[in-house]
C-alpha positions as CSV (number, residue, x, y, z in Angstrom):
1,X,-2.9,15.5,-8.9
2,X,-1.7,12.3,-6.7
3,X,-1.2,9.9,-9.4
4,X,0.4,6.7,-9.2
5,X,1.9,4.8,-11.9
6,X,1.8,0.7,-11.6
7,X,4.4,-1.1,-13.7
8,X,4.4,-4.9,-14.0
9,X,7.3,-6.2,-16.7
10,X,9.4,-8.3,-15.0
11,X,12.3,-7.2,-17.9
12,X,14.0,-4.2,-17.4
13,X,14.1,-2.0,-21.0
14,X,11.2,-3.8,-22.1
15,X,8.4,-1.6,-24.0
16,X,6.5,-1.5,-20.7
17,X,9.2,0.2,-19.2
18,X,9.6,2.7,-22.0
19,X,6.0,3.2,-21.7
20,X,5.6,3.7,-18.1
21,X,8.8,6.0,-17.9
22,X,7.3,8.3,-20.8
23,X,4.1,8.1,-18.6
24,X,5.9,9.2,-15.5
25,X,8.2,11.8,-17.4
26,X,4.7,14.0,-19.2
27,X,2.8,13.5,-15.6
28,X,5.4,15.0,-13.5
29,X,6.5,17.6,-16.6
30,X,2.7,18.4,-16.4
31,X,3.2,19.3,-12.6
32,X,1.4,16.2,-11.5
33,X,2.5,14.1,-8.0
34,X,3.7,10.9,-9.3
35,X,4.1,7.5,-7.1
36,X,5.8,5.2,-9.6
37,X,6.1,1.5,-8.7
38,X,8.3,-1.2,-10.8
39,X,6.4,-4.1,-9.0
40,X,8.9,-6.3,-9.7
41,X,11.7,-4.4,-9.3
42,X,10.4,-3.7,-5.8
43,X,10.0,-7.5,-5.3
44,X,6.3,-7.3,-4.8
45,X,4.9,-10.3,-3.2
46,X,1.7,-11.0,-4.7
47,X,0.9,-13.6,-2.8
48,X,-2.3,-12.7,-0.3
49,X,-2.0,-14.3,2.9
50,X,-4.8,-15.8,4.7
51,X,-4.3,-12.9,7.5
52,X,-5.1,-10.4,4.9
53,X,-8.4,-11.2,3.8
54,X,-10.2,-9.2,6.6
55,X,-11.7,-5.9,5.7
56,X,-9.8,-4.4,9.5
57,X,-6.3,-7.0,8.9
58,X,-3.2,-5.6,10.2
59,X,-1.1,-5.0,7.5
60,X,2.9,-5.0,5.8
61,X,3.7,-1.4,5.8
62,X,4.5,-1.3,2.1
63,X,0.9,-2.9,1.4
64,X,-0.2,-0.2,3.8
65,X,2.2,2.5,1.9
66,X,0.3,0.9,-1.8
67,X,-3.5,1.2,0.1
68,X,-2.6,4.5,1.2
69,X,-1.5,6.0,-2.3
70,X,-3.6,4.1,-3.8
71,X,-7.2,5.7,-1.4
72,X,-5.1,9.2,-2.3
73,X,-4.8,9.3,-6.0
74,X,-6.6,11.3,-8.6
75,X,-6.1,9.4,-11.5
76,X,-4.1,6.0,-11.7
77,X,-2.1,4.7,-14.5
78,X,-1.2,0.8,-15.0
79,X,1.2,-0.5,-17.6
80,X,1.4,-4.4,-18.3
81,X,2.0,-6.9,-21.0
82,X,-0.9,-9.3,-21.9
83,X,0.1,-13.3,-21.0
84,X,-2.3,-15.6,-22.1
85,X,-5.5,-13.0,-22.3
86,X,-4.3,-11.8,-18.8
87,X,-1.5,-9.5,-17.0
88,X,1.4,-10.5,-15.0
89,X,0.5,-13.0,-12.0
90,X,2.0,-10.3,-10.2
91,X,-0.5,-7.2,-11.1
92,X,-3.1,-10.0,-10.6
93,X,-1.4,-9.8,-6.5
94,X,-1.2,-6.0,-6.8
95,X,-5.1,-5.9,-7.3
96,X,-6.2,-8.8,-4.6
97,X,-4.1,-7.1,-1.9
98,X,-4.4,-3.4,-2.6
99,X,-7.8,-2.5,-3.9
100,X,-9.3,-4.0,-1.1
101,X,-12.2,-3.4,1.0
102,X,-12.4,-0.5,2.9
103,X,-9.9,0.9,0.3
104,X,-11.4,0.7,-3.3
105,X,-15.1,-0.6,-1.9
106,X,-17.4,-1.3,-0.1
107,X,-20.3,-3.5,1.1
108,X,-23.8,-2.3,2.1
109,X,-23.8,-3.6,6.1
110,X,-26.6,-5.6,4.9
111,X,-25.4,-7.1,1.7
112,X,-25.1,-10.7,1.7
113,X,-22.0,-10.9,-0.6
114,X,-25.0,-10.6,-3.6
115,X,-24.8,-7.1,-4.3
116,X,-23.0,-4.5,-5.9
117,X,-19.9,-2.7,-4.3
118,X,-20.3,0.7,-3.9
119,X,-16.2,2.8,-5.0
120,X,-14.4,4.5,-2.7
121,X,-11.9,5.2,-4.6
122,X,-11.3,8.8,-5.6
123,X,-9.7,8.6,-8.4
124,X,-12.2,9.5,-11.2
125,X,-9.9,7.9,-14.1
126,X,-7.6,5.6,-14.7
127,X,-5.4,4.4,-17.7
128,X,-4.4,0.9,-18.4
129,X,-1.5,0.4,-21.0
130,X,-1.5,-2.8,-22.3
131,X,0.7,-4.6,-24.7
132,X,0.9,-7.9,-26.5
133,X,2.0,-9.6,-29.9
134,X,-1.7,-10.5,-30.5
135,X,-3.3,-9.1,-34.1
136,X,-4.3,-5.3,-33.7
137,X,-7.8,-6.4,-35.4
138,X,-8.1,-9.5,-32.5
139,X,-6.9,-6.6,-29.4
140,X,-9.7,-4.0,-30.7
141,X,-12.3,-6.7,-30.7
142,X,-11.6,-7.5,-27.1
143,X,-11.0,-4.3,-25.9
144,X,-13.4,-1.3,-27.5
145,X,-16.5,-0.7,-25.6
146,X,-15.4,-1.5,-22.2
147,X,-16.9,-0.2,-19.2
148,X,-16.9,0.1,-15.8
149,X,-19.3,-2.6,-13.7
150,X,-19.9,-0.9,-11.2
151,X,-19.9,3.1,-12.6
152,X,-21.2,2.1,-16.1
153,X,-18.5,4.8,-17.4
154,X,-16.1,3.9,-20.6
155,X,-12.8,2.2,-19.2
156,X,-9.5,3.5,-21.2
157,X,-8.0,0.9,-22.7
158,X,-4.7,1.2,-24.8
159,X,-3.2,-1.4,-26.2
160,X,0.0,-2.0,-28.2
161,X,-0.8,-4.8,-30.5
162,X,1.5,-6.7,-33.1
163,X,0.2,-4.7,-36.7
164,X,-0.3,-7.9,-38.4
């Protein structure tokens, strides 16, 4: 399986980057393809231009390179900390200028921007490490149950929360 593996730490040995190397290490032991991307080691800019917004918008070739792994994958995996009940600024970037539309979704031509997009992607699961120093008790109240909007399946959710 095509699977890439999204990390957004901007501190090199952090937990993240344990997690997402021991991630990367069992995938690729396990005989999986693995496209492993430090977004901030890479200098992602997460900044989406203007010029981008279009569904048919020429663009960068490592956004292109992201889109194209990204439309490829069979599974995706995405490691973050938790700032402020939210990830990195950064991974918020990664999202508006790779799962875009005509990559991750679409509209029905006749959809008014009210209805619901249909996936494109093929990837049929993905995992989303996340960490923080909130309570465990506070992170399994926010997290457990979560599901996909627009599938309705059960979202994986892992989160490494301070015990206390």
């Amino acid at each position: 399986m095509k699977i890439p593996v999204i990390l957004a730490n901007p501190r090199p040995g952090s937990f993240n980057h344990a997690i997402a190397g021991a991630a990367r290490a069992a995938l690729e032991e396990a005989g999986h393809t693995v496209m492993f991307h430090d977004l901030c080691a890479e200098g992602f800019d997460p900044l989406l231009p203007g010029e981008e917004i279009p569904r048919d918008a020429e663009l960068p070739p490592s956004i292109r390179q992201h889109c194209r792994e990204i439309a490829e994958a069979e599974g995706i995996v995405i490691v973050h900390p938790d700032w402020w009940g939210m990830p990195p600024a950064i991974l918020k970037g990664w999202i508006d200028r790779v799962l875009r539309p005509g990559i991750a979704y679409r509209f029905a031509e006749t959809d008014a921007g009210d209805g619901v997009p249909a996936g494109l992607l093929r990837a049929r699961v993905a995992l989303v490490f996340n960490t923080s120093n909130t309570r465990t008790v506070r992170e399994r109240e926010r997290c457990s149950a979560t599901r996909s909007k627009s599938s309705g399946r059960p979202v994986s959710l892992v989160s490494a929360g301070s015990p206390r």
